[in-house]
N, C-alpha and C positions, 0 to 999 in steps of 0.2 A: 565483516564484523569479527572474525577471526583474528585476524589482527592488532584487535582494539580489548585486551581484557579488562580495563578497567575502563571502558565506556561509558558503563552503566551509572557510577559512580556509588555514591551510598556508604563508605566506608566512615569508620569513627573518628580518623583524623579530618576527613570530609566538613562533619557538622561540628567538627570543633572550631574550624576554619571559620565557616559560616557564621559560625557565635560572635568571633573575633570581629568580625564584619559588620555583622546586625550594632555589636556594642560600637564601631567606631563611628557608625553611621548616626547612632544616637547619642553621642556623645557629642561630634560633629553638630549636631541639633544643639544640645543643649548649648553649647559656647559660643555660638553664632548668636542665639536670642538670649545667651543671661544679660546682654546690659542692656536689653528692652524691656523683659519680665522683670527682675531684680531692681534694677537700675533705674529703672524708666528714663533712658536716655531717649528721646526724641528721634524717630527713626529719619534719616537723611532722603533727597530724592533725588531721581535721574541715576547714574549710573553707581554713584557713591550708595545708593541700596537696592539696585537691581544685577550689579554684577557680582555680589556673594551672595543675593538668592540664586542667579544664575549657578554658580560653585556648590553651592548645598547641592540642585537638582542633578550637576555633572555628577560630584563625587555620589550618592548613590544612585546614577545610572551606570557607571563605573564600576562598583562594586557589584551592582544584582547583574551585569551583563559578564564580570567572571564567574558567576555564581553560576548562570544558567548556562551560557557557553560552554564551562570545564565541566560540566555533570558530577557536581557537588551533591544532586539530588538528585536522587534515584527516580527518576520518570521518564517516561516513555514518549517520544518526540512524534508525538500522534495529528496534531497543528499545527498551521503554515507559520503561525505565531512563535513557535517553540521551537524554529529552523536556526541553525548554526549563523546564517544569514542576515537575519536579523538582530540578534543578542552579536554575535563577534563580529560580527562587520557594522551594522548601525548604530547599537548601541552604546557599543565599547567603546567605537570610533570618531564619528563626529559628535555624539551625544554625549561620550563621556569624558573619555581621558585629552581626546581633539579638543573638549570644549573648554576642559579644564586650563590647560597649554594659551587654549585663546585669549579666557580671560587674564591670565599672569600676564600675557605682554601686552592685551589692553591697558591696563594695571601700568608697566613701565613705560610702555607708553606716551602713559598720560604723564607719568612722573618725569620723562626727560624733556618733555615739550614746557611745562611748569617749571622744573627748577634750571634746567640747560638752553634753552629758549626763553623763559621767563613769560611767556605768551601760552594763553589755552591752545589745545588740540586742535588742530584747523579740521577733521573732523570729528564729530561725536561717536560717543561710544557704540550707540546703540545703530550707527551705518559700519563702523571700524570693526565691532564683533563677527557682524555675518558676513561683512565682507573676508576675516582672517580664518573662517572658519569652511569656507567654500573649498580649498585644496581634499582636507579630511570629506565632505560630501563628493567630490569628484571620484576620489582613490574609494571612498563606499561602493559609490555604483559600478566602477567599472568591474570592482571584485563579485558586485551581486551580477554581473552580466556573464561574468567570466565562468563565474563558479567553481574556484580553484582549491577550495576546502575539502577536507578529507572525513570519515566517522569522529574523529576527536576533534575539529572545526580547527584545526591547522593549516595551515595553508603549504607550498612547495618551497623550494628552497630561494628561488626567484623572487618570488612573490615576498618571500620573509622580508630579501633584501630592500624592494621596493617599499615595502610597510616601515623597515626602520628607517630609513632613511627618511622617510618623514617626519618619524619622533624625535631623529636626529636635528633636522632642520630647525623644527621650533624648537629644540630649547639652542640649540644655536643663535632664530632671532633673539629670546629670551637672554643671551649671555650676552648679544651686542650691545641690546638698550641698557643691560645691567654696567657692563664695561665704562658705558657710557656716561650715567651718574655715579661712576664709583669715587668721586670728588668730593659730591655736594656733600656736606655735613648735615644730615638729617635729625631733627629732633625726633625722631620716632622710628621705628625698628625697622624701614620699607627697607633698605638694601640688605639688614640680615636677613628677611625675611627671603627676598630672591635670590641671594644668594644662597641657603637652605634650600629651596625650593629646587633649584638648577641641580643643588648634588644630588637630592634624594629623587629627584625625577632620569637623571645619568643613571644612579645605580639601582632603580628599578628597569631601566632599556637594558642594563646588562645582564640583570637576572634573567631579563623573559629571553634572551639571546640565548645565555647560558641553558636555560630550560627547556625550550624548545631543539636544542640540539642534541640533549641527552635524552630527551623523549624520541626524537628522529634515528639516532643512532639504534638505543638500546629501545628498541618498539616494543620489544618482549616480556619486559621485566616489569611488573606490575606495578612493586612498591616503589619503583622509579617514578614513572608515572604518578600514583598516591602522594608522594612527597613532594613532587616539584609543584604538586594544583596545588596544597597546601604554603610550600613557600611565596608560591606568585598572589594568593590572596591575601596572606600575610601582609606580605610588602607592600600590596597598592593600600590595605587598611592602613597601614603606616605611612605612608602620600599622603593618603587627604585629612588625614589628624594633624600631620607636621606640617605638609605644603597650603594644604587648603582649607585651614580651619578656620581663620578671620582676615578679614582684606586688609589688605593694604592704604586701600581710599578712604578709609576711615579713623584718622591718627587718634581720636578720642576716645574711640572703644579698644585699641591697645592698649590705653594704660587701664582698664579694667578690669583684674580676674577674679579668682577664686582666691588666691591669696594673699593678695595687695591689698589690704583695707584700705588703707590710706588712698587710692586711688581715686575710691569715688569724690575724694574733694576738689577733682578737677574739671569743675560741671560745662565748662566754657572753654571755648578756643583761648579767652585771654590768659585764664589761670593754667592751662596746660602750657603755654610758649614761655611763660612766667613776667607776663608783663608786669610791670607795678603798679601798685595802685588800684589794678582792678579787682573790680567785685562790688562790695556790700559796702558801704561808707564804715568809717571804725567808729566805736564808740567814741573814742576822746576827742573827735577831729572836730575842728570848732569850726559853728555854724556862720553862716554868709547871708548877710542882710538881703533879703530875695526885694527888688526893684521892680514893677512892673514895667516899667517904662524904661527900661534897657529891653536890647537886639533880644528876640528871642534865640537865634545863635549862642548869643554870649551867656544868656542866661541856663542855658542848656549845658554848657561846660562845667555847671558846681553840679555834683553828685545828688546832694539832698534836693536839689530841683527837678534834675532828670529824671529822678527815679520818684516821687512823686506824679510831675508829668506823664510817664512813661504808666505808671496805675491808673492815671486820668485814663489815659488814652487808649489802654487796654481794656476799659471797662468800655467805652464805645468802641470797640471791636476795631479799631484804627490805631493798636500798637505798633506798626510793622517800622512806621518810620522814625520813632524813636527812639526803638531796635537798632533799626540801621544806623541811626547816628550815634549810637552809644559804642556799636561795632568799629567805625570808622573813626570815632575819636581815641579809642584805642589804639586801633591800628597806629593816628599820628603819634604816640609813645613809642613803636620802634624805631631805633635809628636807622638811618640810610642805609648804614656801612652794616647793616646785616638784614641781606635781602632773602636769606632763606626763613628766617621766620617772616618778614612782610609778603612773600610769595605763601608760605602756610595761611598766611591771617587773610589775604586777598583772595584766595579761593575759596575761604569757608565763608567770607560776605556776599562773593560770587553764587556760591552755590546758593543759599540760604537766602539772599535775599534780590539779587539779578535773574538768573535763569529765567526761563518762560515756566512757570507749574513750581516754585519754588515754592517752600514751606509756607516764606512768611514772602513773598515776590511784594516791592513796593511799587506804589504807580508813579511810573518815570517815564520820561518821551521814550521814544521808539530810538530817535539819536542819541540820547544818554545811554540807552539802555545797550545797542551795537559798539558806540564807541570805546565802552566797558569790555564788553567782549572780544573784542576787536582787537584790543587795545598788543601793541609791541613789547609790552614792558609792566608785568605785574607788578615791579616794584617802587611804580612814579609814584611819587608823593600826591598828587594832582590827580589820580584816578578817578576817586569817586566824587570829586569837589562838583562837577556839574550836575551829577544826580541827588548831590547834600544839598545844594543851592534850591533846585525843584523841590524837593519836598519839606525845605522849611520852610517857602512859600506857602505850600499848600496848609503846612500844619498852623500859620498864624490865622487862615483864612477859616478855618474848621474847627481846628481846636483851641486854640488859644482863646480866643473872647470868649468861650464857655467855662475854660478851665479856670480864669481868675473869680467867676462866682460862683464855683463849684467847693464841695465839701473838701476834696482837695488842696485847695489851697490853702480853704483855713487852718485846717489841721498842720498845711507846715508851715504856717504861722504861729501856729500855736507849740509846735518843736522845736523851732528854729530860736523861738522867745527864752525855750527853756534850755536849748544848749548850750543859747547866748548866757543866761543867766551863770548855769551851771557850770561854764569858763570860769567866770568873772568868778563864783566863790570860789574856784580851784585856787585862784590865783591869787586871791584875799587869803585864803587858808594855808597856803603854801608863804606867801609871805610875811602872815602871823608867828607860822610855826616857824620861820626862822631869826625873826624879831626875838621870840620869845628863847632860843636858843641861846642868843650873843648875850642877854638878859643875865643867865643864871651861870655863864662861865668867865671868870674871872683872866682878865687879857694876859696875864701872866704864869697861870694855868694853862692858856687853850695854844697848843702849838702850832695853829690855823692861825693867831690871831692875824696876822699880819693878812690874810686872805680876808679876812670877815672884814677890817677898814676897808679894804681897796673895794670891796664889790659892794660894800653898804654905803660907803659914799656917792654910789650911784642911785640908792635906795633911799637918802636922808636918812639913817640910818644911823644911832649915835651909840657911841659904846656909854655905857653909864659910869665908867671909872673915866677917870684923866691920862 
């Protein structure tokens, strides 16, 4: 212990550190849930919301394992708990910063199989995680067997080499898969984000290189020591606020923050890609004589029907599928020639409404359901067409005969009557007002006149001079 004069730790720059930490760790919190709490954006499932809770629990296992590791707090390692062993080799390691690393190129991943493939991940996330995370559990144990750590939980100079080189490797995979879409044109920040993530993960490997040499060198010097534990917490606090503060697999809570109001009016996949026409039907947009006795298909394409329907069918707990086909009629509004947003729009019906455990999962065969999955090519036009076909089956069988003597309908009967009407005066009123215009302007006065014959002759429309 001789050796080791600042062991003990406890110094003022110590708990300044700490603070720094505690706040990014809760800041970190806060940004991850404000468009759940604030927002109420509907939280996502499967990996798209298990792999940033997974990043939340990395980044502060991360931070508390340099906290305890570096003897930031002055306590006495009296517990098998409180062993260098555990906090720098398991914690740090495959629990923290290993996991973090995992998940970023889970993450790219999934994004070069999607937009470079155009086909989902042939495997899933939640086998591809613990499978990319096993080297960091290997390189643990063999350091807890070895036992190579020193009073300050350093390890030799060997050892160093073999630990970076690890850190070295993944962001190495991390920069191939990055390389790799650095093509696609992404609606949404994923490749600055990796690529951010790739520098400020390099230039924290360099710091702790840097750190760890002038602690090995100069063993003696206290406030060497002092300073470098403060720089190295520093900088991992600034990792997981810049690198790991909201995923990537969730393009809809990017455009989210604290400062972007405008943002939240992008409640849906359609309105973030900027489809047209989606959304809310407009005010002015004139109603459509609803037919019962037309395709439910067909009927299903005028907006003031669907979205009636779609309240029908939510009230008996049976919205999912005309969800789905409100999803997928969308989707046929992108054009071909741009398959990065049909690839965005095909994975969020995937996820949302395919998957197994899926929010709103619609009941489709077992063959629609794999061939979806399966599928070569997110961007076919023809995707989902065999699982639209099954469940507007189902829905004229279910809901349809109910929904035409339901309150529902009447009511957009009763809208539909007045929108119609409400046209028709638009149109009465707007052709008043211009009757009555050519009326009171004299043809050789109005330097339009020549305008007002030629388009009122198509109106019967008589000038009252000769």
């Amino acid at each position: 212990m001789a050796n080791c004069p600042a062991v003990h730790g406890g110094y003022s720059s110590d708990y300044v550190a700490v603070s720094i930490a505690i706040f990014a760790v809760i800041l970190l919190i806060v940004r991850s849930s404000f468009p759940f709490l604030i927002h109420k954006v509907p939280s996502a499932r499967g990996s798209a919301f298990w792999i940033p809770v997974i990043q939340v629990v990395a980044s502060f296992d991360f931070l508390l394992s340099l906290v305890m590791a570096g003897n930031f707090l002055k306590y006495k390692k009296s517990h098998w708990w409180l062993s260098c062993y555990v906090w720098a080799v398991w914690v740090e390691g495959p629990l923290g910063f290993g996991l973090l690393m995992s998940c970023r190129i889970a993450q790219a991943f999934q994004l070069y199989y999607a937009f470079v493939k155009r086909r989902l991940p042939p495997v899933r996330s939640h086998i591809f995680l613990p499978l990319i995370v096993l080297p960091w559990i290997a390189g643990a144990a063999i350091i807890h067997v070895k036992k190579p750590l020193n009073c300050r939980c350093h390890l030799q100079a060997y050892w160093v080499i073999a630990v970076m080189c690890l850190h070295a490797l993944y962001v190495a995979v991390l920069v191939g898969f990055t390389g790799a879409i650095r093509h696609i044109e992404f609606r949404f920040d994923e490749l600055k984000d990796l690529w951010q993530g790739i520098l400020v993960s390099a230039s924290l490997i360099g710091l702790w290189v840097s750190a760890y040499i002038l602690n090995e060198i100069h063993d003696n010097i206290s406030w060497l020591q002092v300073t470098s534990r403060f720089i190295l917490l520093f900088t991992a606090s600034i990792l997981v606020l810049v690198f790991f503060s909201i995923s990537i697999s969730q393009p809809l809570l990017t455009q989210i923050s604290f400062i972007k109001r405008e943002s939240i009016e992008f409640k849906t996949m359609c309105q973030a890609l900027g489809i047209p026409d989606s959304g809310l039907l407009l005010h002015g947009e004139q109603a459509v004589v609803i037919d019962p006795n037309e395709p439910l298909d067909k009927l299903l394409t005028h907006k003031m029907f669907r979205q009636s329907f779609m309240a029908f069918a939510d009230s008996c707990l049976a919205g999912e599928s005309v969800h789905f086909f409100e999803e997928v009629h969308e989707l046929g509004k992108i054009p071909i020639d741009d398959p990065v947003s049909r690839i965005y729009m095909a994975r969020h019906i995937i996820n949302k409404y395919i998957i197994a455990g899926a929010a709103m999962e619609v009941n489709i065969s077992h063959r629609s359901r794999q061939a979806i999955l399966s599928t070569t090519d997110l961007t076919h036009p023809d995707l989902f067409t065999d699982a639209l076909n099954e469940l507007i089956q189902l829905m004229k069988m279910n809901l349809a005969k109910d929904y035409w003597s339901s309150m529902y309908f009447l009511k957009l009967k009763d809208e539909t009557s007045v929108r119609s009407n409400g046209y028709e005066m638009e149109q009465m009123s707007g052709a008043y007002s211009f009757s009555a215009r050519l009326s009171c302007v004299n043809a050789i006065d109005d330097p339009f006149h020549q305008d007002h014959f030629s388009s009122g002759s198509s109106q019967d429309v008589h000038h009252p001079y000769p």
